[in-house]
BASE-767414 format. One record per residue (C-alpha): residue number from 1; z, y, x. Coordinates in Angstrom, 3 decimals. Layout:
% residues N
+-----+----------+----------+----------+
! num !        Z !        Y !        X !
+-----+----------+----------+----------+
! NUM !        Z !        Y !        X !
...
+-----+----------+----------+----------+
//
This chain:
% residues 338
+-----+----------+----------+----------+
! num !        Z !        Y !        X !
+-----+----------+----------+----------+
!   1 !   27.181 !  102.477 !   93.230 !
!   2 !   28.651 !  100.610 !   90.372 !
!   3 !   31.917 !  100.785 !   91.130 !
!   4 !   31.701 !  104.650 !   92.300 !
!   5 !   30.428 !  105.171 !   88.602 !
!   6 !   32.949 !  103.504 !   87.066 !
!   7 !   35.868 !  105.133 !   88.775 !
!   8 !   34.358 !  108.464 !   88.404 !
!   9 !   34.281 !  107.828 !   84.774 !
!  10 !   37.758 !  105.970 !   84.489 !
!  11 !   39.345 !  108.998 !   86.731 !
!  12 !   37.776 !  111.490 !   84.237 !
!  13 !   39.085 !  109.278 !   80.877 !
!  14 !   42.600 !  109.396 !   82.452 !
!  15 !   42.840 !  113.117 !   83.958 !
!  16 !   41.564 !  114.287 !   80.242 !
!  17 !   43.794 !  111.458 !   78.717 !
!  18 !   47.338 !  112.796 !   80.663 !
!  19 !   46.766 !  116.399 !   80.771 !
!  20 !   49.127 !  117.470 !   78.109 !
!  21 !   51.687 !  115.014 !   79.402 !
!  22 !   54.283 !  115.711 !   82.083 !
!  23 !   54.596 !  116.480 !   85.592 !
!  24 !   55.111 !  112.222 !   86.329 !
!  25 !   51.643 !  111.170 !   85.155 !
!  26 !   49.835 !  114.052 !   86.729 !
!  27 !   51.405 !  113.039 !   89.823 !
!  28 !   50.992 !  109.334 !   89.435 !
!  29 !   46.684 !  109.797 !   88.212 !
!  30 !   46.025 !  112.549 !   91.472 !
!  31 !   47.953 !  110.207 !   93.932 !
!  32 !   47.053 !  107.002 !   92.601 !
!  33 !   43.133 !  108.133 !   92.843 !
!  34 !   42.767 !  106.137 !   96.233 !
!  35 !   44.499 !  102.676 !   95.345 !
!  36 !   42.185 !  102.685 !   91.992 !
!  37 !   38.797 !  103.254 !   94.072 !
!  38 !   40.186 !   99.904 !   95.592 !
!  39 !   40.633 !   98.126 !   92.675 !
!  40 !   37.491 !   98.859 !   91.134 !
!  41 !   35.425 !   98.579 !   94.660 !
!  42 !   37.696 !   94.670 !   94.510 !
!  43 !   36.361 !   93.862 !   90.883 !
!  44 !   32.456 !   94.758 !   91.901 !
!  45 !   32.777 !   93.308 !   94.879 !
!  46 !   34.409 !   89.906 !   93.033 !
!  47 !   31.485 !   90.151 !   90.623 !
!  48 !   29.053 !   90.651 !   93.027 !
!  49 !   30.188 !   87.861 !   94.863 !
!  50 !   29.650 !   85.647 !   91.978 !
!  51 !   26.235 !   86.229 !   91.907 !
!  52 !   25.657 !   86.081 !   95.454 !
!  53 !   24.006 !   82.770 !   97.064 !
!  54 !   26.616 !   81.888 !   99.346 !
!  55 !   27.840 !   78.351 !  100.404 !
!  56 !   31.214 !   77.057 !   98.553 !
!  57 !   33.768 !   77.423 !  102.000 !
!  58 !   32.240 !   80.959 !  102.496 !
!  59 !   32.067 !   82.405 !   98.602 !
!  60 !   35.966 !   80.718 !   98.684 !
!  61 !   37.276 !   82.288 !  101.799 !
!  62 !   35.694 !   86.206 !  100.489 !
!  63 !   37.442 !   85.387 !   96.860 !
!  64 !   40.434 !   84.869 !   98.818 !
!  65 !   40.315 !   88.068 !  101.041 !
!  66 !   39.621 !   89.880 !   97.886 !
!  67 !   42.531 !   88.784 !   95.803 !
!  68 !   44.689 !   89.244 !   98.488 !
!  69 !   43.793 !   92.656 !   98.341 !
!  70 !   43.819 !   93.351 !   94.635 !
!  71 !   47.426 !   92.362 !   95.171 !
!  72 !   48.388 !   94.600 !   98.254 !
!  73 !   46.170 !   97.169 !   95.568 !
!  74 !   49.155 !   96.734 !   93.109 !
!  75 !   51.483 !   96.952 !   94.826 !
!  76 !   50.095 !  100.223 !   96.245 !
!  77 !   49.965 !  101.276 !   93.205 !
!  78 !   53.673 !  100.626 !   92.380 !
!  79 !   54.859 !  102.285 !   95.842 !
!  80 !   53.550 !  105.565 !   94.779 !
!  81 !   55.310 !  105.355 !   91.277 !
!  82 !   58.720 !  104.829 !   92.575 !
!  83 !   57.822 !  107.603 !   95.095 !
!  84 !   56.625 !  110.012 !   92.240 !
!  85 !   59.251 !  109.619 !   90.207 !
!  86 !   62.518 !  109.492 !   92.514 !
!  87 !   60.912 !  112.903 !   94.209 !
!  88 !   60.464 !  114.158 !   90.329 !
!  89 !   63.710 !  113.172 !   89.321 !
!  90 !   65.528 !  114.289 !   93.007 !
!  91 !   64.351 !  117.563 !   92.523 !
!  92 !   66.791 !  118.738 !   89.786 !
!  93 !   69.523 !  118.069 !   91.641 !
!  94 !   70.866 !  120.733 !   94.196 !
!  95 !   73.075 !  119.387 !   96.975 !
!  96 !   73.182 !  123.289 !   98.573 !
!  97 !   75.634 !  124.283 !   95.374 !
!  98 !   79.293 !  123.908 !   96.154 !
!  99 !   80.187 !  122.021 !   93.060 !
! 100 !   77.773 !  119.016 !   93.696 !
! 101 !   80.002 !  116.046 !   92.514 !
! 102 !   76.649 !  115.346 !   89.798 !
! 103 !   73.911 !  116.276 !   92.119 !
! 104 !   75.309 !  113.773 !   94.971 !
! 105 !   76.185 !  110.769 !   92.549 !
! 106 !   72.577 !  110.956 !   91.355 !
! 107 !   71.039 !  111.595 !   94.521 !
! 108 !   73.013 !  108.642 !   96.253 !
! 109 !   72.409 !  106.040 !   93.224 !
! 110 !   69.059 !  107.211 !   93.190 !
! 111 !   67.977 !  107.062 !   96.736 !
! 112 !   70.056 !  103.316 !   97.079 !
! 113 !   68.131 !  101.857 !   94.531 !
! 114 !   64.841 !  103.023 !   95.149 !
! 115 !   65.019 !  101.395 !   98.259 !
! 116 !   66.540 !   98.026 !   97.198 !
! 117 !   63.127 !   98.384 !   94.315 !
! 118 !   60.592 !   99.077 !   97.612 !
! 119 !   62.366 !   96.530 !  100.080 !
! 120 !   62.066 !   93.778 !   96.494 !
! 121 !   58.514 !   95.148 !   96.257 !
! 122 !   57.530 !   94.372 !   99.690 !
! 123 !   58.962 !   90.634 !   99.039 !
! 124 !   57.232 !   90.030 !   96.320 !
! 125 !   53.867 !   91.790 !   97.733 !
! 126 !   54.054 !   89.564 !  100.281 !
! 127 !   55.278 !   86.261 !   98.648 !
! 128 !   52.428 !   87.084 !   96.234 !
! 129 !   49.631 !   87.621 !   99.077 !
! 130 !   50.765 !   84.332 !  101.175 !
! 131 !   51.488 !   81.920 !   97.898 !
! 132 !   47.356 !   82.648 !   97.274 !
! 133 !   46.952 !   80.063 !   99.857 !
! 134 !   46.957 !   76.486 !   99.771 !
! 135 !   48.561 !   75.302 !  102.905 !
! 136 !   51.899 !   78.109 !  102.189 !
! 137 !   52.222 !   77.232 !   98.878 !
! 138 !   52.155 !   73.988 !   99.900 !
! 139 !   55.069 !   74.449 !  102.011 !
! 140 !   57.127 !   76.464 !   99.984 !
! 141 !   57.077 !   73.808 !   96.901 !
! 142 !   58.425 !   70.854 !  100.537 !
! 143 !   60.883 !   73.585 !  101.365 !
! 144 !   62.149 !   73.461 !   97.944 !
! 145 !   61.958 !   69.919 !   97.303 !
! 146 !   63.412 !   69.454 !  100.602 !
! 147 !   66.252 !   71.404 !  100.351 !
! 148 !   69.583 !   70.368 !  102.698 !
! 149 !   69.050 !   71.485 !  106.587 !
! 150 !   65.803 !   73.427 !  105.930 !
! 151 !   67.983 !   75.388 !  103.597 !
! 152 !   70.418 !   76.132 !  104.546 !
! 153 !   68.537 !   77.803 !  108.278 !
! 154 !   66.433 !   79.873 !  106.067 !
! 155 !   70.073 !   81.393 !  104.174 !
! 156 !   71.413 !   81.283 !  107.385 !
! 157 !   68.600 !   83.550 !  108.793 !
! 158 !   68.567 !   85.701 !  105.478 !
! 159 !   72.019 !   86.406 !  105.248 !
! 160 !   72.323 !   89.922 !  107.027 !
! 161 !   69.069 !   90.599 !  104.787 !
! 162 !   70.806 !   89.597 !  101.568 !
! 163 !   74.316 !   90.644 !  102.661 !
! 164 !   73.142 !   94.429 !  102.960 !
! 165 !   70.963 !   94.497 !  100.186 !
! 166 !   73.592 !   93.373 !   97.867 !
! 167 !   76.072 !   95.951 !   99.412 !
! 168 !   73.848 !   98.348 !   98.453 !
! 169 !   73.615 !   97.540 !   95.230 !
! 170 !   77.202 !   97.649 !   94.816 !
! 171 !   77.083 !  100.888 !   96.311 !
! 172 !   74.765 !  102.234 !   93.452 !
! 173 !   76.692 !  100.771 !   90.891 !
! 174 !   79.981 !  101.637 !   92.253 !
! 175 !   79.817 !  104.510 !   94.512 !
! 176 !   82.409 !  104.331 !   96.728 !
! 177 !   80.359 !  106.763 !   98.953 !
! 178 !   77.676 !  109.172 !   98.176 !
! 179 !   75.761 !  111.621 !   99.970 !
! 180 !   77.061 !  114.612 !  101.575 !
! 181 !   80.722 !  112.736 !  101.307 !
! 182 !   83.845 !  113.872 !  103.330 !
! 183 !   84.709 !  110.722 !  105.067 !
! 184 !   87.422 !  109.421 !  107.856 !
! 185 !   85.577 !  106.564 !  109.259 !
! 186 !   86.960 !  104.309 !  112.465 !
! 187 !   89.414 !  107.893 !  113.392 !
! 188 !   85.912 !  110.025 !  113.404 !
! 189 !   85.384 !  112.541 !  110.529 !
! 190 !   82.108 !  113.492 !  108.982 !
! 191 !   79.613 !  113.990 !  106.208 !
! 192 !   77.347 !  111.225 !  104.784 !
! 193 !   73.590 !  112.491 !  106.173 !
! 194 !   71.508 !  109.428 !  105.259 !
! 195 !   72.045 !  106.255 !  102.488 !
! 196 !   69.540 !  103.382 !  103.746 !
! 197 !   68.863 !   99.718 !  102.861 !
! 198 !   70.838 !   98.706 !  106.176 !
! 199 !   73.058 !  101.422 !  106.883 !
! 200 !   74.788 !  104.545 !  106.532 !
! 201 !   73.963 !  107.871 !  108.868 !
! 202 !   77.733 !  109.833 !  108.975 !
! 203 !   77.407 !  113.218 !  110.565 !
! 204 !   80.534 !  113.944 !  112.350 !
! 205 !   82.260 !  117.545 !  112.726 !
! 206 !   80.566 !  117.894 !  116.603 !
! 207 !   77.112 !  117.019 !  115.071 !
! 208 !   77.253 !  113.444 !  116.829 !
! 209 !   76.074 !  110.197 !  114.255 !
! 210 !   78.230 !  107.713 !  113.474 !
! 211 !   75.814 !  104.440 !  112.096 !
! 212 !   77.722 !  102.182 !  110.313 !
! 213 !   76.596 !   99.037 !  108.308 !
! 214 !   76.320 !   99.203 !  104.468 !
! 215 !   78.512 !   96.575 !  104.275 !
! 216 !   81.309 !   98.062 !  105.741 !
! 217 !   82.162 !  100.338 !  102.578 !
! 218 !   82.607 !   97.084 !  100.525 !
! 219 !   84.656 !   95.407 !  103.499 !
! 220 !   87.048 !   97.842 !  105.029 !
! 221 !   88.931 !  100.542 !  104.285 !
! 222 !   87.945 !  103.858 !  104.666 !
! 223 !   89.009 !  107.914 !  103.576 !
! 224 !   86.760 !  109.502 !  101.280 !
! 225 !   88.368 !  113.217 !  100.709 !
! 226 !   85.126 !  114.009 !   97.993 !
! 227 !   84.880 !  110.562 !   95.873 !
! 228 !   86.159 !  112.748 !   92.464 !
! 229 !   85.883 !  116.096 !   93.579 !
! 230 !   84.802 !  118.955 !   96.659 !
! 231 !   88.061 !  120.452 !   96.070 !
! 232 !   90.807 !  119.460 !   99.024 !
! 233 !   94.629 !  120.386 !  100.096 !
! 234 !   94.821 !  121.251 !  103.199 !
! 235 !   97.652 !  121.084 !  105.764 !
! 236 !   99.013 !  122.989 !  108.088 !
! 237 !  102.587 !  121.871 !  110.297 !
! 238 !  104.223 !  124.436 !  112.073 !
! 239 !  107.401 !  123.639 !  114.269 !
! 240 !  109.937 !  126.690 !  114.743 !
! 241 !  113.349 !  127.157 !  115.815 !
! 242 !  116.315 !  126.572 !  113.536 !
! 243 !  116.918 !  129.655 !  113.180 !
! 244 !  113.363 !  130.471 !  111.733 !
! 245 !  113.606 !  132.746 !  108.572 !
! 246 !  111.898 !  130.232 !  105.913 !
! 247 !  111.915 !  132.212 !  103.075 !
! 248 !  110.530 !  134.832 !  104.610 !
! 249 !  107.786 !  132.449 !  106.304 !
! 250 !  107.170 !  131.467 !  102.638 !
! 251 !  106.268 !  134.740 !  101.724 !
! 252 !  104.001 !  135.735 !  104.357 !
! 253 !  102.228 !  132.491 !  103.759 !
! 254 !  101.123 !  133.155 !  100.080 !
! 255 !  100.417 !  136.816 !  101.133 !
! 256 !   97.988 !  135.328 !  103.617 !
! 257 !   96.157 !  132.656 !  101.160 !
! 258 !   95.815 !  135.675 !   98.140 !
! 259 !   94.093 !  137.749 !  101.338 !
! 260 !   91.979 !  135.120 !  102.608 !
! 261 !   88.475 !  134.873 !  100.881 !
! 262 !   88.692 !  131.017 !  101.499 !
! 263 !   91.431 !  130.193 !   99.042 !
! 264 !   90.800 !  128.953 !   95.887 !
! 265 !   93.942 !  130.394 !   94.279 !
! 266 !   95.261 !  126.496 !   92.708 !
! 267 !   97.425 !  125.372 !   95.567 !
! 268 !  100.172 !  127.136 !   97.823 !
! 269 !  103.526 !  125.937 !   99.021 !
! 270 !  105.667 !  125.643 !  102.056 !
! 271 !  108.591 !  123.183 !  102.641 !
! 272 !  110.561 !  122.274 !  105.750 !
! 273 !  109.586 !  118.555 !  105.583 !
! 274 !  111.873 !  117.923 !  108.833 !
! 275 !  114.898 !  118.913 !  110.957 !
! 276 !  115.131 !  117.673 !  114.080 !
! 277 !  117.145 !  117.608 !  117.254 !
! 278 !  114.755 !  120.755 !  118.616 !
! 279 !  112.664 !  121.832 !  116.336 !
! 280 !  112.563 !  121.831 !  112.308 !
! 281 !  108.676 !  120.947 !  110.995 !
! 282 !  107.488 !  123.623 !  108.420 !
! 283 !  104.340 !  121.764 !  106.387 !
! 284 !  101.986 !  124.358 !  104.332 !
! 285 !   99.558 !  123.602 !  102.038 !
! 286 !   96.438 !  125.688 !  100.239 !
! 287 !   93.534 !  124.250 !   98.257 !
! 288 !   89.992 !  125.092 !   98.710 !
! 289 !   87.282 !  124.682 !   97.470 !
! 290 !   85.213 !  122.025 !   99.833 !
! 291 !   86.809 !  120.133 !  102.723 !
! 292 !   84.721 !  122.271 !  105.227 !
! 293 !   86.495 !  125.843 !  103.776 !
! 294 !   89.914 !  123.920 !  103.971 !
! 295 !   89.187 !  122.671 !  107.219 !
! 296 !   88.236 !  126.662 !  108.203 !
! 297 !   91.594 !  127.973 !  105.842 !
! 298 !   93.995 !  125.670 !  107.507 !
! 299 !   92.727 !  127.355 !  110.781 !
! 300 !   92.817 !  130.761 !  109.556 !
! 301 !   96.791 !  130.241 !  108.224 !
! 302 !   97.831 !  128.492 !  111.100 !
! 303 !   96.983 !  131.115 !  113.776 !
! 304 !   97.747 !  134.004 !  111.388 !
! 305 !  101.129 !  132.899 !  110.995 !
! 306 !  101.540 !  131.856 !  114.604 !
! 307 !  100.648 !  135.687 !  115.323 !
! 308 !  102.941 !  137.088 !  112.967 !
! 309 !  105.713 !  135.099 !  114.038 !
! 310 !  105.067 !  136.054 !  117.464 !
! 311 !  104.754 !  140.052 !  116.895 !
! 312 !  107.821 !  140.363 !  114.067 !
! 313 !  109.829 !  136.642 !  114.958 !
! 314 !  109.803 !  135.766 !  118.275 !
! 315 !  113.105 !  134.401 !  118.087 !
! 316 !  111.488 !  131.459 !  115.733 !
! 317 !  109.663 !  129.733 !  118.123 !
! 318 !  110.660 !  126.974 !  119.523 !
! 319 !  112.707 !  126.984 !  122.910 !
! 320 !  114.465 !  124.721 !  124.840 !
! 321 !  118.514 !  124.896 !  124.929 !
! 322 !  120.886 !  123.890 !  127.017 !
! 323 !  125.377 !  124.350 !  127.316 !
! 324 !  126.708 !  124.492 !  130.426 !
! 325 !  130.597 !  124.084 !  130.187 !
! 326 !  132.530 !  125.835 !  133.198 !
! 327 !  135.988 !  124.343 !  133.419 !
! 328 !  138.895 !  125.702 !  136.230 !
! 329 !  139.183 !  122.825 !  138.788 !
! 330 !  142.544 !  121.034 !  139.074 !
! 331 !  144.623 !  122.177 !  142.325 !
! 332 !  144.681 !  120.381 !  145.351 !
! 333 !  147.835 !  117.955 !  146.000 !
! 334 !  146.928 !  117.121 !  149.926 !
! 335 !  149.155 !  120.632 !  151.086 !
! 336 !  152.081 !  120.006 !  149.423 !
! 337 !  154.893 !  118.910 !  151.279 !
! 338 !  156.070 !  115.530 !  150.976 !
+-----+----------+----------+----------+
//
């Protein structure tokens, strides 16, 4: 009854004390309500227990349960900061907009380290909760005495641990990826879906996931067609006769991109980039403004030209040729007289 009274009138000091302050404290007095009852139900209980007439092994063990607690308390209490404030600060970033370069470097650094600051939490929680007893502690200060074979199993067994949660780091710090990212990864293309402590979610064009390792963005190479900016080239290759009228190709072309509502009016030209044998290769390129409206403009030029040159060029498609040479055969000798 105490302890009810107490929290009742620490949760009234602190809603009165952060009512004029913003949305963060609010959040973190309302959620953290529960993990406080704990803490002050730990303390009465601790105080209690030093008053109760218990034997030493029992009153010990109960002291230990109870700090044990007040720990896991804390940390409780930590959790639902980080959580407050990356939702808080999340939510005034839009990912929907089409220029998002901002929103998705925040939301990727953002997301990354929260979740290296939970996973450390959870370490330390629980190196915390065990070290409170005698025979662990005991072992961890051999272990590190010890040192040589003991060692080197426990880095051994940590590395994938340590390896991935210091490639996401790097990944915070550096950003070589972020979310909603345009990415070429092992032939597959795709948007980044998810950023975890472990691994990367890719959303390929079909709607299948690719899951790939964090650390293979600081190990291998990879395309990334949004690191700076949404805005892509795209490129379309066309392969026509050689008697194709280019110039007049080239026109058509831009009259296309100014009447398609995909362009973004920066980038149009088309070169013959090859002449072969059969076939000469005619390469256009437009710009627009994400890599999923280039993907969809590239589509819209290609068969809009392929169905112009059909209906007013037919004669620039490609076809197959082939000379047959007749020559007069030479006249017979076997009639002649000898």
């Amino acid at each position: 009854m105490l302890a009810l009274a107490v929290w009742r009138l620490v949760f009234g000091a602190l809603n009165r004390l952060v009512a004029g302050r913003d949305l963060f404290w609010r959040s973190l007095v309302g959620r953290g309500a529960a993990p406080l009852r704990l803490v002050l139900a730990i303390a009465a209980l601790r105080f209690a227990l030093s008053l109760a007439p218990l034997g030493a092994t029992m009153a010990a063990g109960l002291a230990q349960l109870l700090l044990v607690a007040f720990i896991l308390c804390l940390a409780w209490i930590a959790w639902t900061a980080l959580s407050i404030w990356t939702t808080l600060h999340l939510r005034r970033f839009k990912l929907d907009a089409e220029d998002n370069l901002l929103a998705r470097k925040h939301v990727t650094q953002t997301r990354i380290l929260m979740r290296v600051a939970k996973l450390v939490l959870i370490l330390f929680a629980t190196a915390a909760a065990l070290m409170t007893f005698e025979p662990v502690r005991q072992y961890g200060v051999s272990l590190l005495a010890a040192g040589g074979a003991a060692g080197i199993v426990v880095g051994l067994a940590l590395q994938p641990l340590l390896k991935n949660l210091i490639a996401g780091i790097q990944l915070a710090i550096t950003q070589p990826i972020r979310i909603d990212d345009a990415l070429i990864v092992e032939g597959e293309w795709g948007n980044v879906e998810e950023i975890s402590s472990t691994y990367v979610v890719i959303r390929l064009w079909d709607w299948r996931r690719l899951i790939v390792p964090l650390s293979y963005f600081i190990e291998q190479p990879f395309q990334n067609w949004t690191r700076e900016s949404a805005e892509l080239i795209g490129t379309v290759l066309l392969y026509l006769d050689h008697r194709a009228p280019v110039e007049e190709i080239r026109a058509k072309g831009r009259d296309l991109a100014e009447a398609s509502a995909l362009w973004d009016g920066k980038v149009y030209a088309l070169q013959v980039t090859d002449f072969r044998e059969r076939v000469m290769e005619l390469r256009v390129l437009v710009s627009a403004r994400t890599a999923p409206r280039a993907f969809d403009l590239r589509c819209e030029m290609r068969e809009k030209l392929i169905g112009w040159l059909q209906a007013e060029h037919p004669n620039a498609l490609p076809r197959t040729r082939e000379e047959i040479a007749v020559t007069a055969a030479a006249p017979s000798l076997a009639g002649e007289p000898g």
